[in-house]
Every structure is written in structure tokens, then in C-alpha cells.
VOROLO-564141 format. One record per residue (C-alpha): residue in three letters; x, y, z. Coordinates in steps of 0.05 Angstrom, whole numbers, plus 5000, padded with zeros to 4 digits. Each point is the difference from the previous one (the first is absolute). Layout:
BEGIN
ALAXYZ...
! end
This chain:
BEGIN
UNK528395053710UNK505549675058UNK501549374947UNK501849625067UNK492949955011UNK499449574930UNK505049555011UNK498349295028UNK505649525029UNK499449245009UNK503449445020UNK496849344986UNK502949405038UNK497949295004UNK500449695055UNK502149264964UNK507750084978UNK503249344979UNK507550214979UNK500650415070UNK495349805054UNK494850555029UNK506150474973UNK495150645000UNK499849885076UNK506249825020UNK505250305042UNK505450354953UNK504950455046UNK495449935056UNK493350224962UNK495149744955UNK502649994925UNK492850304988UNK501650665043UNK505650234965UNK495850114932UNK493350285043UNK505750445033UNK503450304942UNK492750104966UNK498850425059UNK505350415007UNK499750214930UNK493950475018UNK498849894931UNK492749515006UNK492950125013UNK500349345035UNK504949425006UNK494749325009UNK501449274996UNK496749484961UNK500949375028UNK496649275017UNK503249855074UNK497750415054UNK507149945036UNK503250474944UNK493550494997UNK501350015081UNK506450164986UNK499450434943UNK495850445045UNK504450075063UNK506150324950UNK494150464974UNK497449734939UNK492449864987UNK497249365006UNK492849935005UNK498349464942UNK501749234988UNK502149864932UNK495149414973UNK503449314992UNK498750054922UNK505450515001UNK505649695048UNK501949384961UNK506249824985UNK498450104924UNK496150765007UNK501350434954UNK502350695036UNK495950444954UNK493349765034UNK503050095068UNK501450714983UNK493550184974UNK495549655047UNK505250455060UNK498950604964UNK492149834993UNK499849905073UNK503450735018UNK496150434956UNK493749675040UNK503350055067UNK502650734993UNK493950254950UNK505750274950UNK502649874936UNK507449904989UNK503550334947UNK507049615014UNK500949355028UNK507049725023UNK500749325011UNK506949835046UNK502049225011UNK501549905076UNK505549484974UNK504750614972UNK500350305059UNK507150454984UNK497050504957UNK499950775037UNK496050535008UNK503650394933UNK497649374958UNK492550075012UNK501050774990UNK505249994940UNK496049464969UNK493250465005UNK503450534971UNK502749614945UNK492149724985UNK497150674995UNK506150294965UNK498749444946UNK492549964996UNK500949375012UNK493949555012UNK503749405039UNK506950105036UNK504049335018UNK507050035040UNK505349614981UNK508749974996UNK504349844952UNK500249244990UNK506549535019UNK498349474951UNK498450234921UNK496349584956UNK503850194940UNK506349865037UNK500049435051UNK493249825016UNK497849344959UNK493349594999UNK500249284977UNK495449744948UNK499849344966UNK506149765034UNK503850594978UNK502850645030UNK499450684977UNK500250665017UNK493050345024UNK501450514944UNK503150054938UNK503250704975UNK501750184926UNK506850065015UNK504449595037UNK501150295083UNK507149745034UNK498650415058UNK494850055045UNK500450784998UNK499249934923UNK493149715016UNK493950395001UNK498350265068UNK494649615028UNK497150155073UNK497549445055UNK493550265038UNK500850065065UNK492449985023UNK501050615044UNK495650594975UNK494249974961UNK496650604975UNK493450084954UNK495050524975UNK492549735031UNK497649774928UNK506549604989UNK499549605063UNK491149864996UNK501349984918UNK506149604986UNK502149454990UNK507449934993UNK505450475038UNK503950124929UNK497150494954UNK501550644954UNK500050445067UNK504349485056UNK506250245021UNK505449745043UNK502750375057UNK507349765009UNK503149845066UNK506049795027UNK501749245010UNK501450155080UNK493150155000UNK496549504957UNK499549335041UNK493249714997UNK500049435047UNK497749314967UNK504949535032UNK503849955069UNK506650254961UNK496450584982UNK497050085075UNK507049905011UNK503150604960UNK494350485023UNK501449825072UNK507550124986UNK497950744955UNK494550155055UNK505649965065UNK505150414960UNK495250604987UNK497549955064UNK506950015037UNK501350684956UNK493350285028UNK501949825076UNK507750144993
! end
């Protein structure tokens, strides 16, 4: 059995953004942001299928001419602002074993907003979920900020740190390592996508990638940095 032929890729994109305007669409080094994540999907060689789940016919039209699949509207009910992703993924995966008459044994999931991840991530990551019988894989880098450290939360008019440790930390490196996800690559086990409820369990585990590669555009300064990361890799490429 070819495991390629198990493995299901999506990319679910709404076509409301508020932080970033129609971000998924718009032009980022003279493409679609949305192309450069259908793209690298691609050229992995590594999915069945790379499809889109989406509520705006402008990205699924666009989604389709960089060679995704695009052949459903996502219902209103699940492209509000408050939708809980989980739904999302299992009504896209719902819709693809119907459309292509399969069952999937792997589904990856890949945010079109952290568009600097590589090819080697989707494969290394893969490898690292099969390697760990894992039953969810989430991608992530190590964090900046650390609660026990310098991150603080302010309750009743007071400030204190987000965490407290048994022992008292004077530098940040002291601190536990802690990890920011990156919402770039999403991996699950069929039952653990339709069954669950909650990405964290006994069997998650967190593939680890570099900071260069682990903007996930929420803001215009983010749009700003990728735009910045995006032109330097892709001067390397042409020079």
C-alpha cells in the first residue's frame, strides 16, 4: 500500500478576514498569499489530494487555477467569525471522502496564513507523526516571550506572572522551554480529526520549526515581515 494514496491535504480559508483584509487573496510578491501554501502542498508529492474548503468563490477560483480542488462552498454556519476550526475540518474531510469515494487514513491541515514553511517541513513533520504514533501532530517554534519569565496577565488590578515556578528563574533561559504555535502544519489520524474534540491529548506532538519560518499573518506588521522573509528567499531562488 503507496501511503500517498491515504493522505488527505486541506486548506480551509474564509473568505471574511478582519485583522488583514481578503489577505488569503491578496497579492504577496506578486502572487496570491493562498498559492504559496497550495504550491508547496504540491510539490511535496506527498498527498492524495490538496482541496480547499472555503465560503467565497473568489478564493475556490483561485484555489483551483494554482491546482488545488475546489468544488464545494463551505455553509455560512461554519465561516463566522466565532467557528470553531474543528467543525470546518471535519465537515472538509466529510466532503472529500464523498467526492473521491475513499477513506483517508491521514489528514493534514496547512494554514494559508504561514505561508514560509518548505517542502522538508510537511515531509520531516510526517515522518516525525508516524515515527511517534502519534494521533495529532501540531507545528510550532520555540516561543520569544515565556510565561514563567516575562509574560504577565493582570487580575484584580494586579500584575503577575502567567506562571509561577517552585523556584525562583532570573533568566529567561532558566525558564522552562515553552513553544508558540505557529498554525502551519496540522496532522491527524482519521478517528482523531471525526472523534475529537480538542487538539491536546496523550498522543499530540509538536513538530518544531525555526522562527524564520513561523510567521502566521494576523496583522499588517506580520503581512509586513512575511513580505520582507518571502522577497529574501525568493531573491536566493532567482540569484
Amino acid at each position: 500500500m503507496e501511503i500517498k494514496k491515504n493522505i488527505l491535504c486541506m486548506i480551509c480559508m474564509r473568505g471574511g478576514s478582519k485583522g488583514v483584509p481578503n489577505k488569503n487573496i491578496r497579492p504577496l510578491c506578486k502572487k496570491p498569499l493562498l498559492a504559496y501554501t497550495i504550491e508547496t502542498a504540491l510539490k511535496s508529492n506527498l498527498f492524495y489530494e490538496v482541496i480547499v474548503s472555503t465560503d467565497s468563490e473568489d478564493i475556490s477560483n483561485l484555489s483551483i487555477k494554482y491546482g488545488a480542488k475546489s468544488w464545494f462552498l463551505r455553509p455560512t454556519s461554519l465561516a463566522m467569525d466565532e467557528t470553531d476550526k474543528l467543525p470546518v475540518r471535519q465537515h472538509a474531510l466529510e466532503e472529500s471522502e464523498k467526492y473521491f469515494k475513499k477513506k483517508f487514513d491521514f489528514i493534514f491541515d496547512l494554514d494559508a496564513t504561514s505561508p514560509l514553511r518548505k517542502v522538508k517541513d510537511l515531509h520531516n513533520s510526517f515522518n516525525q507523526f508516524l515515527q511517534t504514533n502519534s494521533e495529532i501532530l501540531i507545528s510550532g517554534c520555540i516561543a520569544r516571550k515565556n510565561p514563567y519569565f516575562n509574560m504577565v496577565e493582570i487580575s484584580n488590578d494586579c500584575v503577575n506572572l502567567v506562571k509561577r515556578s517552585n523556584t525562583v528563574i532570573v533568566r529567561r533561559q532558566d525558564s522552562p522551554q515553552v513553544y508558540d504555535m505557529n498554525a502551519s502544519i496540522y496532522i491527524w489520524k482519521r478517528h482523531a480529526l471525526l472523534e475529537g474534540k480538542s487538539l491536546f491529548g496523550e498522543k499530540t506532538t509538536l513538530y518544531t520549526m525555526p522562527e524564520e519560518r513561523s510567521v502566521d499573518i494576523d496583522t499588517e506588521l506580520d503581512w509586513e515581515i512575511v513580505s520582507y522573509l518571502m522577497g529574501k528567499r525568493l531573491n536566493k531562488l532567482n540569484g
